[in-house]
VMD Tcl script that draws the C-alpha trace (Angstrom):
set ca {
  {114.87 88.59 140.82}
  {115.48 84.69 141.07}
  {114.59 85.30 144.84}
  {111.47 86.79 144.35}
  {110.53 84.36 141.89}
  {111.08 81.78 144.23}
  {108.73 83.74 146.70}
  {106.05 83.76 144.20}
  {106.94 87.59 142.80}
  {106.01 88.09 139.06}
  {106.19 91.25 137.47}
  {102.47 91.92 138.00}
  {103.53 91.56 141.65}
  {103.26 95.48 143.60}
  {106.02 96.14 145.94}
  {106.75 98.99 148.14}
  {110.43 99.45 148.06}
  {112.57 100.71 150.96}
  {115.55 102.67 150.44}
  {118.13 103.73 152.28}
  {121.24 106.48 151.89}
  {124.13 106.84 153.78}
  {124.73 110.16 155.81}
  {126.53 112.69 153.90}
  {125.96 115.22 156.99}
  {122.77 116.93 158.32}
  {122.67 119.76 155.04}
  {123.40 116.98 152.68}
  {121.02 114.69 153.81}
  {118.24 117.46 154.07}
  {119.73 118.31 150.08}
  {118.38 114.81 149.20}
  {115.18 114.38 151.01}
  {113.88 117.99 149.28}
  {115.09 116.70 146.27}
  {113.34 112.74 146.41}
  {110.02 114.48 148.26}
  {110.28 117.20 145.39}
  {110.52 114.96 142.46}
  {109.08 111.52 143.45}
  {105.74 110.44 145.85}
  {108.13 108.39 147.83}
  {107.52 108.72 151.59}
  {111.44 110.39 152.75}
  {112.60 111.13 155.80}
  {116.38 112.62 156.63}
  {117.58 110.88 160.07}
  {121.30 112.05 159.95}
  {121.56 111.21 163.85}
  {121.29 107.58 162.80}
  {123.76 105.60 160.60}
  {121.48 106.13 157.15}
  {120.91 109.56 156.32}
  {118.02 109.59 154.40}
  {115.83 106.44 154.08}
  {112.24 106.08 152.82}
  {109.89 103.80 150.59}
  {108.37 103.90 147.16}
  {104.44 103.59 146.30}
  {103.73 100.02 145.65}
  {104.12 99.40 141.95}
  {105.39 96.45 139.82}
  {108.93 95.60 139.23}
  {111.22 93.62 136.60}
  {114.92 93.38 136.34}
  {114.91 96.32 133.89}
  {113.01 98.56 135.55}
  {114.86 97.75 139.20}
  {118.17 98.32 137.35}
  {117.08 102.03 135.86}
  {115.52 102.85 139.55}
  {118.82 101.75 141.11}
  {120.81 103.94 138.66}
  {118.33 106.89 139.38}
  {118.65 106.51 143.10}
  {122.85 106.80 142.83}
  {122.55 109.77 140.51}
  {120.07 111.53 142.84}
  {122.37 110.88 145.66}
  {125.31 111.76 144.35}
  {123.91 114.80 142.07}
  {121.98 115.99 145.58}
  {123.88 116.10 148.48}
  {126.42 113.75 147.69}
  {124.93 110.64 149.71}
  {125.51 107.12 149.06}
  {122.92 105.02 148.09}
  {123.11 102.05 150.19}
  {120.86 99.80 149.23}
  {117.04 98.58 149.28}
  {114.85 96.35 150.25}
  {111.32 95.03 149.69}
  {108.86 92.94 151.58}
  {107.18 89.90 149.62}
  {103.71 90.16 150.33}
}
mol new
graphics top color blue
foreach p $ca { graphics top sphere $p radius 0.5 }
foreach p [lrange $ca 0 end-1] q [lrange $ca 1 end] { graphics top cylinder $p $q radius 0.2 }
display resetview
C-alpha cells in the first residue's frame, strides 16, 4: 500500500483491480471463469490460447491492506478450489 500512498491512494480511493490466472488448460480455465462470473460481478474472460488463462477486473471499490489481503486469499482458493489455476497476480491503475 506504501506505493499507492505515495500516488495519492487512501482507502476512500475506488480502484478497479485486474487479475490475472495462469492456464490450467482450456476446461480448467473455463471451470474458473463460470465460477468468478457465477459468484462475483467481476468482468472474466478465459483466454487459454494466451499465457494467462483466465484474467479479468473487479468493479471499482475501495481498498486497504486488510481487505486486499482477504481478496488475494479468495482469489488463490477460487483458483485452486475451481479448476486448479494459479493466481498470478494483480494489478490496479491509480487514477
Amino acid at each position: 500500500m506504501e506505493a499507492f500512498a505515495d500516488a495519492g491512494v487512501t482507502e476512500e480511493t475506488q480502484l478497479e483491480l485486474d487479475f490475472f490466472y495462469m492456464s490450467g488448460g482450456s476446461d480448467a480455465d473455463e471451470e474458473l471463469d463460470d465460477y468468478l462470473t457465477g459468484q462475483t460481478d467481476y468482468d472474466v474472460q478465459a483466454c487459454a490460447s494466451r499465457q494467462y488463462g483466465v484474467t479479468g477486473s473487479t468493479q471499482p471499490t475501495k481498498v486497504s491492506v486488510q481487505v486486499l489481503d482477504e481478496w488475494v486469499a479468495w482469489m488463490v482458493r477460487a483458483g485452486y478450489e475451481h479448476g486448479r489455476c494459479k493466481f498470478d497476480g494483480w494489478g490496479a491503475a491509480v487514477p
